[in-house]
Structures are given as C-alpha cells and as structure tokens.
NUSEVEX-118576 format. One record per residue (C-alpha): y, z, x; residue in one letter; residue number from 1. Coordinates in nm, 4 decimals, decimal comma. Layout:
<pts>
PT        c2        c3        c1  nufi  vexkol
PT         Y         Z         X     A     NUM
...
</pts>
This chain:
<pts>
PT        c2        c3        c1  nufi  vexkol
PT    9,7599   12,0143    7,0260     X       1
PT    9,9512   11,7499    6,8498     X       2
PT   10,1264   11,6391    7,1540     X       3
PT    9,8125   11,6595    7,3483     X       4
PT    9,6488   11,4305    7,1117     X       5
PT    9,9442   11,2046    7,0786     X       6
PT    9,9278   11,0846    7,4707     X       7
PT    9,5833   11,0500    7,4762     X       8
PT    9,5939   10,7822    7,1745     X       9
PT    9,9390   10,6257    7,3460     X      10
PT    9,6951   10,6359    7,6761     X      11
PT    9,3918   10,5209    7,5169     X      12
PT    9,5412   10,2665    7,2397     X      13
PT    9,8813   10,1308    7,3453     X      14
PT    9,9550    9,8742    7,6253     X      15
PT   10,1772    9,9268    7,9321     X      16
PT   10,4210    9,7187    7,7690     X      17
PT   10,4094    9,9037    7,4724     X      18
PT   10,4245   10,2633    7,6198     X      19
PT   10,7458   10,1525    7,8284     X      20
PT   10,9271    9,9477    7,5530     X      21
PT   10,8765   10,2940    7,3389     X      22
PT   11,0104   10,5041    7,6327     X      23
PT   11,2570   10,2655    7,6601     X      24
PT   11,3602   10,3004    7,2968     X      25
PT   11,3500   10,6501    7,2830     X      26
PT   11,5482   10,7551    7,5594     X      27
PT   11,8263   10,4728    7,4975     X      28
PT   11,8352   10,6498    7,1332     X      29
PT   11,8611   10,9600    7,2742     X      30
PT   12,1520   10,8693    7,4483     X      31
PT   12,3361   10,6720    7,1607     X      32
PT   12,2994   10,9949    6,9855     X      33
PT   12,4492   11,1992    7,2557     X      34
PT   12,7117   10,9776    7,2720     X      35
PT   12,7965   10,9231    6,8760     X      36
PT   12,7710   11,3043    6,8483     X      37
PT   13,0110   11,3406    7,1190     X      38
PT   13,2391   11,0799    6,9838     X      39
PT   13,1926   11,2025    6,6341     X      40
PT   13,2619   11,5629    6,7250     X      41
PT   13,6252   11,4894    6,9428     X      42
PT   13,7530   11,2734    6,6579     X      43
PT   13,6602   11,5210    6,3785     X      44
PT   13,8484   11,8263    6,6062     X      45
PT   14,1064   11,6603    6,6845     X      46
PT   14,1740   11,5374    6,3222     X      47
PT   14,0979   11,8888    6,2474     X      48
PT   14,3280   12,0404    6,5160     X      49
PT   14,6158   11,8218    6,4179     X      50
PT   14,6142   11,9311    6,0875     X      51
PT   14,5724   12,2570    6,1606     X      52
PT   14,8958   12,2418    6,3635     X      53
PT   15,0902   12,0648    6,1613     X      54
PT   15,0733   12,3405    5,8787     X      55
PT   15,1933   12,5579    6,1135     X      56
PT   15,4627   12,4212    6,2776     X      57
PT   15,5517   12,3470    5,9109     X      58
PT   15,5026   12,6972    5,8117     X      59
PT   15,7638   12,7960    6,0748     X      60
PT   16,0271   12,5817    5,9737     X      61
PT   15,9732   12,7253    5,5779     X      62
PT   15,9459   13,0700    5,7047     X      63
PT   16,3161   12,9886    5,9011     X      64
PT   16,4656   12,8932    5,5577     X      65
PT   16,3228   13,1600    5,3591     X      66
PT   16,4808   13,4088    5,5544     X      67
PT   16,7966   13,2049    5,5316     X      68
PT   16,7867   13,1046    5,1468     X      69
PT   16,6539   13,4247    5,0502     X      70
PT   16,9108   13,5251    4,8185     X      71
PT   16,9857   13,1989    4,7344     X      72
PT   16,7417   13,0881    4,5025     X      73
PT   16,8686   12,7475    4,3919     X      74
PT   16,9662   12,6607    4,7508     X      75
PT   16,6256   12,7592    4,8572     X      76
PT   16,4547   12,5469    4,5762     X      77
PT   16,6274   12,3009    4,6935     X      78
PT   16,5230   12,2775    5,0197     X      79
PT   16,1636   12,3173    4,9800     X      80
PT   16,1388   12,0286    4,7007     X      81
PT   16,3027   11,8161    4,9813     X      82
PT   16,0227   11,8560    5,2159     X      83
PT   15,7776   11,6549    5,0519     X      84
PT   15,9972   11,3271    5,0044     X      85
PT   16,0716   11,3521    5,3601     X      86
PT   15,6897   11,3013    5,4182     X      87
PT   15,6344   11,0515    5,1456     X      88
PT   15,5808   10,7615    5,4966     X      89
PT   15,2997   11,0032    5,5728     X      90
PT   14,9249   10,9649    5,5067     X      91
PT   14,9790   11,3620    5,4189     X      92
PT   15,0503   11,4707    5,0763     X      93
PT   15,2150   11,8353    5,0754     X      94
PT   15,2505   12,0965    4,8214     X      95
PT   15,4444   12,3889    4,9088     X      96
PT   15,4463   12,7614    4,7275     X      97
PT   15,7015   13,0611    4,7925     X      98
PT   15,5951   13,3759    4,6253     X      99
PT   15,7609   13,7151    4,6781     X     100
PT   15,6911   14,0495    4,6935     X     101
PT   15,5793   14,0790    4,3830     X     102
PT   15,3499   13,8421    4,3578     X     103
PT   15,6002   13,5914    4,1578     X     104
PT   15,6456   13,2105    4,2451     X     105
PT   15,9937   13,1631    4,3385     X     106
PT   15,9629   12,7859    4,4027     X     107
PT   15,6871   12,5376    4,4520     X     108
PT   15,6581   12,1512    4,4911     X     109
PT   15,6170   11,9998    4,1191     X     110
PT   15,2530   12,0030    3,9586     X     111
PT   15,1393   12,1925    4,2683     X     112
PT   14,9645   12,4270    4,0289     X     113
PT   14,8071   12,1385    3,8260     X     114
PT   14,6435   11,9890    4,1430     X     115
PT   14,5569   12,3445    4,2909     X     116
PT   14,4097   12,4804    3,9978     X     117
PT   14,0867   12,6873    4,0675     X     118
PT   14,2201   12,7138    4,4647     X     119
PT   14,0990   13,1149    4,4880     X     120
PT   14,2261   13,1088    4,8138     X     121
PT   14,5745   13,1099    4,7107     X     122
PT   14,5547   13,4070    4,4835     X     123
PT   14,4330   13,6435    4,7195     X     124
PT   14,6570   13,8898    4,8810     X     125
PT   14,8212   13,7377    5,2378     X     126
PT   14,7159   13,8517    5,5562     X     127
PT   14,9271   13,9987    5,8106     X     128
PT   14,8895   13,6713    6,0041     X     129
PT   14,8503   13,2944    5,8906     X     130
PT   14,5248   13,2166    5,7090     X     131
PT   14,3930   12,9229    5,6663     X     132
PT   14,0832   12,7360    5,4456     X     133
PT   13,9110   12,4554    5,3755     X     134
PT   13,8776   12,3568    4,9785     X     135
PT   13,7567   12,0616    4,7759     X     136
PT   13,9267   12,0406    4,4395     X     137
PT   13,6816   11,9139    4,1208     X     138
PT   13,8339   11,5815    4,1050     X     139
PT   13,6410   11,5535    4,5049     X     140
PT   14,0286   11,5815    4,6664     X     141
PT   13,9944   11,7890    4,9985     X     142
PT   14,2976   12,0190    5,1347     X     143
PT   14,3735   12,2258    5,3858     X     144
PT   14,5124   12,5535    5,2655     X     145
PT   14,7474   12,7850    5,4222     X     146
PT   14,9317   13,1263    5,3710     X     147
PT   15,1590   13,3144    5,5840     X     148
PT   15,3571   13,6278    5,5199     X     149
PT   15,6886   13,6088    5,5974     X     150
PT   15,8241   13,9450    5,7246     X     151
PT   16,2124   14,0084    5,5403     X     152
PT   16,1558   14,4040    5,6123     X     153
PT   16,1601   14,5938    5,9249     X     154
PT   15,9227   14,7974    5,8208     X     155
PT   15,6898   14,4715    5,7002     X     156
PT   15,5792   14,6007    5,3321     X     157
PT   15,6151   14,3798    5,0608     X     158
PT   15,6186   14,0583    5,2499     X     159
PT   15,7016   13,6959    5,1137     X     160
PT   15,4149   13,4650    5,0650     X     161
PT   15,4374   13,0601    5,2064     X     162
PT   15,0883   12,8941    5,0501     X     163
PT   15,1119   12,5552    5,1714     X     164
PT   14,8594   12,2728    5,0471     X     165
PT   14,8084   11,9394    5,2573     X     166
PT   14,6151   11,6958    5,0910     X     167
PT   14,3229   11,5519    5,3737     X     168
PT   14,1385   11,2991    5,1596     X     169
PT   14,2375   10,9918    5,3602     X     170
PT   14,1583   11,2170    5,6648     X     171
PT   13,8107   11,2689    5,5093     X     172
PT   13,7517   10,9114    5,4102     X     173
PT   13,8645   10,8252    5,7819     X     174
PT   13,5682   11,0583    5,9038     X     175
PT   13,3265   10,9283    5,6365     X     176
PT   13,3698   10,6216    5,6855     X     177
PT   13,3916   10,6410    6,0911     X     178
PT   13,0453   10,8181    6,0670     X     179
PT   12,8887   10,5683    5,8640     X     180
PT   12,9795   10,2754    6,1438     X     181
PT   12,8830   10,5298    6,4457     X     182
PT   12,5297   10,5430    6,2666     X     183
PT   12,5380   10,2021    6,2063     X     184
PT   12,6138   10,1490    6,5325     X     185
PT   12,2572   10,3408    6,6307     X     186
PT   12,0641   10,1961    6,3971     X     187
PT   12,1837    9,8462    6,5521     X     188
PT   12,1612   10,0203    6,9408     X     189
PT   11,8337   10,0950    6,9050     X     190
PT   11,7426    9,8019    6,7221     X     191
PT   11,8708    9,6218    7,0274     X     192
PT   11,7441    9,9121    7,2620     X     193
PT   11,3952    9,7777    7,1111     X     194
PT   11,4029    9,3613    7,1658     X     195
PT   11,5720    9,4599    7,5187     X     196
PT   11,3378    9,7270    7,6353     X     197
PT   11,0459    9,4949    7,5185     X     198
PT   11,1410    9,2037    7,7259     X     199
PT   11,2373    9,4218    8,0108     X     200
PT   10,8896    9,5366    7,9960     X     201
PT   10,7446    9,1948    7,9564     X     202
PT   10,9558    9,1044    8,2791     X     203
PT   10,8999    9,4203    8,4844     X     204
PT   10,5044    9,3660    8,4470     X     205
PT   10,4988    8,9547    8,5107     X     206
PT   10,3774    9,0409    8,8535     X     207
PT   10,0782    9,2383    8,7310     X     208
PT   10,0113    8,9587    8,4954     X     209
PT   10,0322    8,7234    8,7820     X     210
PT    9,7986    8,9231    9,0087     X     211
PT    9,5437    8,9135    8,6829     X     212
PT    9,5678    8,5458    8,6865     X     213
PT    9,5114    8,5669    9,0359     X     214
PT    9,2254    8,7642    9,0397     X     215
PT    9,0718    8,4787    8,7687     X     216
PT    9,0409    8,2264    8,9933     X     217
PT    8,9147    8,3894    9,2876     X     218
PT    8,5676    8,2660    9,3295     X     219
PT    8,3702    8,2450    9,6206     X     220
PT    8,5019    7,9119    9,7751     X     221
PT    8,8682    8,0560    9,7194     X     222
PT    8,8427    8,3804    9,9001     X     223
PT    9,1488    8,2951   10,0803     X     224
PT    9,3673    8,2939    9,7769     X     225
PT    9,6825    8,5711    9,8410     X     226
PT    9,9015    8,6940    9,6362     X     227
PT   10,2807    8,5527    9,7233     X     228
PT   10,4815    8,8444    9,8514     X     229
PT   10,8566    8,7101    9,7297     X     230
PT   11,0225    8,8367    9,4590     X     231
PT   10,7973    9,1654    9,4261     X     232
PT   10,9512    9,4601    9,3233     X     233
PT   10,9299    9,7903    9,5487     X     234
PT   10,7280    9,9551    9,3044     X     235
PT   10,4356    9,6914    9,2902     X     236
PT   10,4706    9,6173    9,6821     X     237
PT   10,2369    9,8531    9,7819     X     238
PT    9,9966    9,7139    9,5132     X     239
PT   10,0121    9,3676    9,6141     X     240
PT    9,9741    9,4751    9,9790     X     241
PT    9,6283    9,6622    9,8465     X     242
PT    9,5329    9,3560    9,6611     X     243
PT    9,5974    9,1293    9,9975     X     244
PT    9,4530    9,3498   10,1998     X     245
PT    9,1112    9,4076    9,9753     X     246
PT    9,0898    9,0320    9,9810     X     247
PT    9,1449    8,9983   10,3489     X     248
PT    8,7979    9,2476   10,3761     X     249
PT    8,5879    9,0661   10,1206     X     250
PT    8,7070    8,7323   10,3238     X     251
PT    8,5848    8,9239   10,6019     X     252
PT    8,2456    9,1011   10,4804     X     253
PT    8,1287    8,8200   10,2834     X     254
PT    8,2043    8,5697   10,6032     X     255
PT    8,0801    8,8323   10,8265     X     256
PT    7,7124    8,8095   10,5597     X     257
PT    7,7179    8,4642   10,5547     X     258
PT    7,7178    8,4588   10,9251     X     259
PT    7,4589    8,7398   10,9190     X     260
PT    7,2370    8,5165   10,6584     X     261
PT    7,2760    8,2165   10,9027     X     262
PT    7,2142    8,4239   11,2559     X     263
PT    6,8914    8,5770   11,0994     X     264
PT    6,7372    8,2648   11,0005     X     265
PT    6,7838    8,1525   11,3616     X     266
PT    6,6649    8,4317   11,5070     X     267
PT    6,3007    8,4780   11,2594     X     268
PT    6,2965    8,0690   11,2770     X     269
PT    6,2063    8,0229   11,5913     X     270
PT    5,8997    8,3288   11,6684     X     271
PT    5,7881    8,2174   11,2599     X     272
PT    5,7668    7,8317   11,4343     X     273
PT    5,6175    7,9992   11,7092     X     274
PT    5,3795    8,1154   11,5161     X     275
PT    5,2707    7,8391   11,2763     X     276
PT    5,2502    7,6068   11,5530     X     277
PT    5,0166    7,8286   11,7708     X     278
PT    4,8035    7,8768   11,5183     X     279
PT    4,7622    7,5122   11,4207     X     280
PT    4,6950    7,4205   11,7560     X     281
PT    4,3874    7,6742   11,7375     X     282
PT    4,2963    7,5657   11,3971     X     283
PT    4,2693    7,2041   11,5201     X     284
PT    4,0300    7,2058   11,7808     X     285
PT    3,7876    7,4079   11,9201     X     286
PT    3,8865    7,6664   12,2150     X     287
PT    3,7385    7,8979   12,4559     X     288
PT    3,7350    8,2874   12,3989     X     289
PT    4,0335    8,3140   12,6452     X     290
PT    4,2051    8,0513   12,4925     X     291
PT    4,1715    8,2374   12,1540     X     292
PT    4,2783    8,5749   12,3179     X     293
PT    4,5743    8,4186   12,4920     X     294
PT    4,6417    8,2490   12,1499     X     295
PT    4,6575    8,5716   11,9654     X     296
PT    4,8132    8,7834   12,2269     X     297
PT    5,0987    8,5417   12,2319     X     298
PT    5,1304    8,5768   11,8373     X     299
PT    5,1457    8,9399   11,8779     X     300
PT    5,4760    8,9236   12,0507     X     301
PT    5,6229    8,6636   11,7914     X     302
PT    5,5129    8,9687   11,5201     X     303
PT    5,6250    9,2171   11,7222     X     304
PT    5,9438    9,0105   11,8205     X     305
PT    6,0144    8,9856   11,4321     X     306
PT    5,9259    9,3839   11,3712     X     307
PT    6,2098    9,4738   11,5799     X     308
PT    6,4790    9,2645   11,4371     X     309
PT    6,3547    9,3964   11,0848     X     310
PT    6,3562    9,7497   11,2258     X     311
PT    6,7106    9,7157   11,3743     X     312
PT    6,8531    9,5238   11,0899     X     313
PT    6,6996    9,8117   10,8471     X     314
PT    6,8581   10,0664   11,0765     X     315
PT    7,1757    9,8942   11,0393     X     316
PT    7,1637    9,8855   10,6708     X     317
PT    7,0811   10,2420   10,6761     X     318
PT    7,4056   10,2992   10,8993     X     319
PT    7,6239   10,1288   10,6598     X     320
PT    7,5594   10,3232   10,3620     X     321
PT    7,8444   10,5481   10,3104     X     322
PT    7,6455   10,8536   10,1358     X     323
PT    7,4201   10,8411   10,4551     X     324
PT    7,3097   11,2132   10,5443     X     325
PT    7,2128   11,2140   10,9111     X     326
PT    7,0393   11,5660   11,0376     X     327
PT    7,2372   11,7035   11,2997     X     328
PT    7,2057   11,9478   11,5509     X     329
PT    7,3560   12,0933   11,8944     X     330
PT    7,2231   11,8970   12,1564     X     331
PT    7,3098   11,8869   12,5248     X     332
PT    7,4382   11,5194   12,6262     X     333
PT    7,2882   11,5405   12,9808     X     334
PT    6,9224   11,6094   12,8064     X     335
PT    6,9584   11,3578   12,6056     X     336
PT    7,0135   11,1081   12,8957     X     337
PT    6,7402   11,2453   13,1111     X     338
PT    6,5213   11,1919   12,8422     X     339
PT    6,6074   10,8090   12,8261     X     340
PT    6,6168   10,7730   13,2058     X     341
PT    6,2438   10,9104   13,2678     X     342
PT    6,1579   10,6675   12,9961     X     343
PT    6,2724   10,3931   13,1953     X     344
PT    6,2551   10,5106   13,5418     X     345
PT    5,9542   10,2620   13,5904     X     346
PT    6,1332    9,9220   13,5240     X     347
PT    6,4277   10,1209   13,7327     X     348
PT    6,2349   10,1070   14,0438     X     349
PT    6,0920    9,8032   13,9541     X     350
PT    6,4407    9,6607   13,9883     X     351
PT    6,5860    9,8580   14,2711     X     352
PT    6,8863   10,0085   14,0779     X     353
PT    7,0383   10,3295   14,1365     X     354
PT    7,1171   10,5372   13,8295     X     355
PT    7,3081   10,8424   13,7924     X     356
PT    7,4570   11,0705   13,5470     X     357
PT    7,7084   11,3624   13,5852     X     358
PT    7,8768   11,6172   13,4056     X     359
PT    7,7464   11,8020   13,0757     X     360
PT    7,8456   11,8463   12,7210     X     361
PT    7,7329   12,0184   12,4029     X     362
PT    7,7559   11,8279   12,0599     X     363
PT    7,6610   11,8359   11,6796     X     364
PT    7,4502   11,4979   11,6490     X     365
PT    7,1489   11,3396   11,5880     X     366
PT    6,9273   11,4010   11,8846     X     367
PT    6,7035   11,0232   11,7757     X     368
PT    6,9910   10,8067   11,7124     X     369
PT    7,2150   10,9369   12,0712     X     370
PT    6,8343   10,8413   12,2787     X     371
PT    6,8863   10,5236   12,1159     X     372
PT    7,2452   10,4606   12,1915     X     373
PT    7,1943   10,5847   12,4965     X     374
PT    6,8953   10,3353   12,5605     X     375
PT    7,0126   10,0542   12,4236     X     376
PT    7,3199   10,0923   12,6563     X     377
PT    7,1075   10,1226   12,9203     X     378
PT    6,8522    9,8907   12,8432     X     379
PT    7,1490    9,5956   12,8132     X     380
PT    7,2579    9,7218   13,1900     X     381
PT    6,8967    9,6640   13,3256     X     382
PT    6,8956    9,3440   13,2098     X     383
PT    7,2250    9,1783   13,3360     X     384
PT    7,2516    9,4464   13,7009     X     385
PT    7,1039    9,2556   13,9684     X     386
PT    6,8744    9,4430   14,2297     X     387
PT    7,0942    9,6988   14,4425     X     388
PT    7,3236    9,7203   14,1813     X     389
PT    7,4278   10,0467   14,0026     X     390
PT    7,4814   10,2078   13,7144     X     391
PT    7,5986   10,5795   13,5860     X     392
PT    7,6523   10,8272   13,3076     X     393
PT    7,9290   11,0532   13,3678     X     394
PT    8,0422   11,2927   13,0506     X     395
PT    8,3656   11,4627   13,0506     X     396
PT    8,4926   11,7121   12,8285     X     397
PT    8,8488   11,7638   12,6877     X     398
PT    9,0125   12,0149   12,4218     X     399
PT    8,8879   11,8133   12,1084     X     400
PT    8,6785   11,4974   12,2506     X     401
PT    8,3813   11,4553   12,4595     X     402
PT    8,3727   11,1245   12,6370     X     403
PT    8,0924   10,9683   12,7903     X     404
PT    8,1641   10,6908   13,0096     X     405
PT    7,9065   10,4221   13,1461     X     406
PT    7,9545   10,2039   13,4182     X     407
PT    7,7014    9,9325   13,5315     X     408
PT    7,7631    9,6301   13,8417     X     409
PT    7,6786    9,3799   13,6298     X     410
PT    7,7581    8,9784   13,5576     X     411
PT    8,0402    9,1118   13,3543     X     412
PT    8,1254    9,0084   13,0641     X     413
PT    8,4883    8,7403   13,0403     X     414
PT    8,7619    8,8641   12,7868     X     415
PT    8,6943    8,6302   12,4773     X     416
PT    8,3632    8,7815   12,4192     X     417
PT    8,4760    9,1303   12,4550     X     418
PT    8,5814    9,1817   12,0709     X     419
PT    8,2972    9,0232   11,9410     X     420
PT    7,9772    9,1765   12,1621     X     421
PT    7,9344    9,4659   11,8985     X     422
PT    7,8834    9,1850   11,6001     X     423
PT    7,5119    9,1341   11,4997     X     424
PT    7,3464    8,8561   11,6940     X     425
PT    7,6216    8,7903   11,9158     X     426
PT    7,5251    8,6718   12,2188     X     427
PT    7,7279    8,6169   12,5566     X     428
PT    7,4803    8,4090   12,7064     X     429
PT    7,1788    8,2651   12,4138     X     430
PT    6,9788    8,1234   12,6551     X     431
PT    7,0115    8,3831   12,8889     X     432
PT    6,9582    8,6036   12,6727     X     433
PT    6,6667    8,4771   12,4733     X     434
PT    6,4505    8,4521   12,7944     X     435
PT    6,5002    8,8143   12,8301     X     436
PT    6,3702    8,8814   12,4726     X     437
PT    6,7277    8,9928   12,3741     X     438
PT    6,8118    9,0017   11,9720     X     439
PT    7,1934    9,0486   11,9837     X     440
PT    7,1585    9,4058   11,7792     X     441
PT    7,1640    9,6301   12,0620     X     442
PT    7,5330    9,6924   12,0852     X     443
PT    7,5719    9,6278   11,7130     X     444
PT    7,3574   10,0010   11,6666     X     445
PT    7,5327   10,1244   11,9758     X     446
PT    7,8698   10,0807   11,7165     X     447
PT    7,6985   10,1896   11,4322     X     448
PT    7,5594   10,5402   11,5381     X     449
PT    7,8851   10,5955   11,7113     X     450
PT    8,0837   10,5337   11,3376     X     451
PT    7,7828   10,7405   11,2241     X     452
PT    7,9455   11,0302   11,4640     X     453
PT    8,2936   10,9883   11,3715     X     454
PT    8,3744   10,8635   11,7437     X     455
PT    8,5009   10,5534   11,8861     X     456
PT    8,4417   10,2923   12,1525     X     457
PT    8,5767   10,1025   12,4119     X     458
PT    8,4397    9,8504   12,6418     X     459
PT    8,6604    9,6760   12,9072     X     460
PT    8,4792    9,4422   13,1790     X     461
PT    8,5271    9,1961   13,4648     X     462
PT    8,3229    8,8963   13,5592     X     463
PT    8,0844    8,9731   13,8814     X     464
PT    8,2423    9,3641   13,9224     X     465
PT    8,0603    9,4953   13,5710     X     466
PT    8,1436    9,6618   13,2535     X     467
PT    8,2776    9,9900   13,1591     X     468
PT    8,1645   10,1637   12,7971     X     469
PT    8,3913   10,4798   12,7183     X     470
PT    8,2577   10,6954   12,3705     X     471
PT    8,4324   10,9355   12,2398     X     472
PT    8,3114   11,1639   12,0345     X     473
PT    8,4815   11,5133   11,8394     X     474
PT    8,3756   11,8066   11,8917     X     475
</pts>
C-alpha cells in the first residue's frame, strides 16, 4: 500500500525531470554501494587472510624449534625472544607463549601477560588443531589470537601449547579509516550522481520543452510551423513525427474548411441573388398572373436548389462523425441497382443510353445510403455520356472483397482532376456543370458512404473513352 501510494504522489506531484533525476540518483547509489561493499569486503579479507596466514606459517616455524629446543630450555628461550626483534620493521607487534604439558609457561615474549591480560582465549585447553580468535583488549588494542598443539608424543597426549598474539590495531585503523573515505566517497557520488542526473534530465527533455514552445506559437496564420527533425533523439523521434504529422492534418482540415466556407458561399450566393433579384423585379412593377407564376416557379428551384446542398452537406456532416451508427442489413447488390435503374429508366431513354449490370453479391450495408451511391454514380454518368453511349454495373466477388465496378463512355475526365473530384464542390467543368444543375457533392457522398462501409475507391479515366469507378467493399 505504501509503495502503491508512493508512485501515485511521484506520478501525480513530481515533474519528469524530477522523477528521472531521482531514478537517476538512486540507481547510481545503488551502484556506489555495490561497488564500496565490494571494495570494502576484498580489502578487509585479504587483510584478514594475510594475517591469518602469517600466524601460521609463524606457528610452524615455533612448532620446528620446540621440538628441537625441547630439552633445552635456555636455548629455546632464547630463540623465541628473538622473534619479535626480528619483526620490530613490521607494522605487526608479536607476543609469543610456550606452555607445556602441564599447563606451565616455559617461555613467552616480555610483558606478554601484562598486555594479554583478560585474553580467555588463551587459557582454555588447545585443540587438536590450530585455533584461532578475534579479541579487543580494554585499552581498545585488537589481536589476533592463536594456539596450536604441538605433538612431542606418538601417542599425542599431553601436547605443548604455542599461543601466539599479533597485535592488528594499525590493521584496524587502516580499515576504519579506509571505510570512512569509501563512505565519503558515496556521500560525495551521489551528491554528484544528483547535480549530474539533474542536468542530464534537463538536457534529455530540451526537445519536449522545445516542442511546448512550439506548440505556443502555433496560431492559425502559422499552421505551417514544424518541428526541426535534427538533433532528436530516437526516443522522442516518433513523437516529433506525431506532432508533424498532427499538424500536417490540421493544415489540411482547417484549409480543406476554409475552402469548404468559401465554396459554399459561392454556391448559396448565386440561387440567394437569384432570388432577391426575382423578387424585386416583381415587387417593382406590376405583372400578369403568368408572369407571377413563372416568377415563383423559378424561385422554387433556387429553394429547392439550396435544400439539396443543405441536405447533402448535412449528410456529409453526418458521415464524418466518428461515433456514427449506420443500420445495416444483408442486401443483394444487384437489387439495389435495379432499384436505382427503374428510377431513372425514363431520362435513360430519354437520352438513348444503354445500361447494364452483371453479376451479384450479398453484403452487410445500409440499403438507403448504397441507392444513393449507386445513383449519384449514375446520375454523374447521365450527365457527361452522350446519346449512344454506354454505361454498366458489373459486381464481382472474391474471398474477402466484393467489387463493384462502373464503367460509363463519357467526356472523361484528364489526370489533374482525378485526385481532387471526390472533394466537396469540386468541379471539372463549373460552367458545364452549373448548367446541368450540378453541386460538386455527388462524388464527395459517393466517398463518404463508401468510408462509412469500410471499403475503398478507385477511379481511373481517359479523355473522350470514359471513366472507370472500382469499390471495394469487405465482406
């Protein structure tokens, strides 16, 4: 619980910078004390170890001259009290005890008693190996203490005793005082770990800081701002690409509205003028009953010219919004398109074009929104397939896709306008198309109720041979 509520104050209270110059920190520290531990701990063992060994190589050269100077107490005196001048260059201090059998000193280095007094260890009964301990006298002096029995019988009763004493306080004082600069040395690591991991931090995150600089000044006259891709690490890449790229479609939706805002004034300007002018003609003089009717019927197309490009640019708006639920259900493609056909099988005759569909397909769709892809396809074929001409439906069905293709002898449309004939308003021809009571929104819902279906389409076209519409949808 502690730790749980521990990251959710470092999430909720502490900066970035923060969080990293603390992780920083604490694994740097965690490292120092791996690494002072590890020094610490080979230094002390092989002090330790050295010591250790030096007693006993010690204690095998006294056990040599015992057996030699046994009986020769004097001789044997002698030698031992010669041991410790010998080592007098040394940083060790030795005292050196020979007891025998019977538990009597024989010889031992001078006030070795004095210094050792209180050392237990010494008065207990040897082992049948060498012994060793660790003891701190009461004036704070530290030795290393040692006994070995030396075997003079066969049979190994009675042995001699060698209690040997070496004096480790500068040993001690060596560790002591070699600890204290290892944990000075972490306290001034992590000190350091601290100012460097803070500044490292600072550094790594310029780049966000520069991208929140960036994002200051981006306005809507400075849409084209980007964020300069040099010196970025790998890490914040990806983010700066994201950044770039969410720019590049605001750039793009909010030129693509402006146009929108510019196109629709156009396009309600000119039945609106329509209107106000027609109706201040009447207004100004005085005009027969057909004159009136003409009047008014000629309105009713302005109003009903401006219904539709509210009702497609609604639809549109409709299509857009990503938590749109559209009802769908199994329909059969070739239906659909019979439906659409009888619907226009008047102004097909009227024209003389021959129009055919083929093949068949089942699909989860909307059954209202394929009759008007379908018709607004066909509708934009009527209008730009001269009489004779032809145009066809055919449907074809593969493992995953169904793909409708449509085919129509028109003008054609040239290769410049090609990527741009689904945008709203966008006209090949205006004046063409304006006489034929054309809005520019037919293909732009053709594209939306496709997206609406998860599909995709293509369009590919030559001038005087006609254009070619494949769909694809997924089953």
């Amino acid at each position: 619980m502690f730790l749980k509520n521990a990251r959710e104050y470092m999430t909720r209270s502490l900066s970035i910078t923060t969080r990293l110059t603390l992780f920083y920190t604490v694994a740097t520290t965690l490292l120092l004390v791996l690494i002072v531990v590890s020094l610490y701990w080979v230094m002390t063992n092989l002090l330790y170890q050295s010591e250790h060994q030096l007693l006993s190589d010690e204690v095998d050269i006294l056990e040599n001259i015992v057996e030699k100077k046994r009986y020769n107490i004097s001789d044997l005196n002698q030698k031992i009290k010669e041991i410790p001048p010998i080592l007098d260059s040394s940083v060790y201090d030795h005292y050196i005890r020979i007891v025998n059998d019977k538990r009597q000193i024989i010889t031992e280095t001078d006030n070795m008693t004095n210094y050792l007094q209180g050392a237990d260890f010494l008065n207990q009964p040897a082992q049948k190996t060498k012994t060793s301990v660790w003891w701190k006298a009461s004036d704070e002096t530290h030795y290393l203490l040692m006994q070995s029995p030396v075997l003079l019988d066969r049979d190994g009763k009675d042995p001699w005793v060698i209690q040997i004493a070496l004096d480790v306080s500068f040993q001690r004082d060596i560790i002591k005082k070699y600890r204290s600069k290892l944990m000075a040395g972490l306290f001034i690591g992590t000190f350091c770990a601290l100012f460097i991991g803070y500044g490292i931090a600072r550094r790594s995150l310029r780049r966000l800081n520069e991208l929140t600089e960036t994002t200051k000044t981006i306005t809507v006259t400075s849409l084209h701002k980007r964020i300069d891709p040099t010196l970025w690490p790998n890490e914040l890449r990806a983010l700066r690409m994201s950044f770039n790229q969410m720019l590049d479609r605001i750039e793009d939706s909010f030129s693509r509205l402006t146009q929108l805002s510019g196109d629709l004034a156009h396009e309600l300007r000119i039945p609106i003028n329509n209107l106000i002018m027609e109706t201040g003609v009447v207004l100004s003089r005085a005009l027969s009953i057909n004159e009136y009717k003409n009047t008014l019927e000629s309105n009713l197309e302005e109003a009903n010219r401006i219904s539709q490009i509210i009702e497609n640019l609604l639809f549109l708006a409709r299509a857009e919004n990503p938590n749109l639920d559209i009802q769908k259900n199994y329909i059969y493609i070739e239906e659909e398109i019979s439906i659409v056909l009888d619907f226009y099988q008047a102004l097909i005759d009227e024209k003389n074009i021959n129009v055919s569909y083929s093949g068949s397909g089942i699909i989860l769709a909307n059954s209202n929104m394929f009759r008007r892809l379908f018709s607004n396809l066909l509708s934009n074929a009527l209008k730009y397939t001269s009489s004779g001409g032809f145009i066809s439906f055919e449907i074809k069905n593969n493992s995953d896709t169904l793909k409708v293709i449509f085919r129509d002898t028109g003008c054609g449309i040239s290769n410049e306008h090609l990527p741009k004939i689904f945008n709203r308003f966008y006209r090949v021809d205006n004046a063409r198309s304006s006489i034929q009571g054309g809005t520019g929104l037919g293909l732009a819902i053709v594209k939306s109720i496709v997206d609406l279906h998860q599909g995709f389409i293509e369009v590919s076209s030559q001038i005087g041979r006609g254009t070619t519409f494949l769909i694809y949808f997924p089953k």
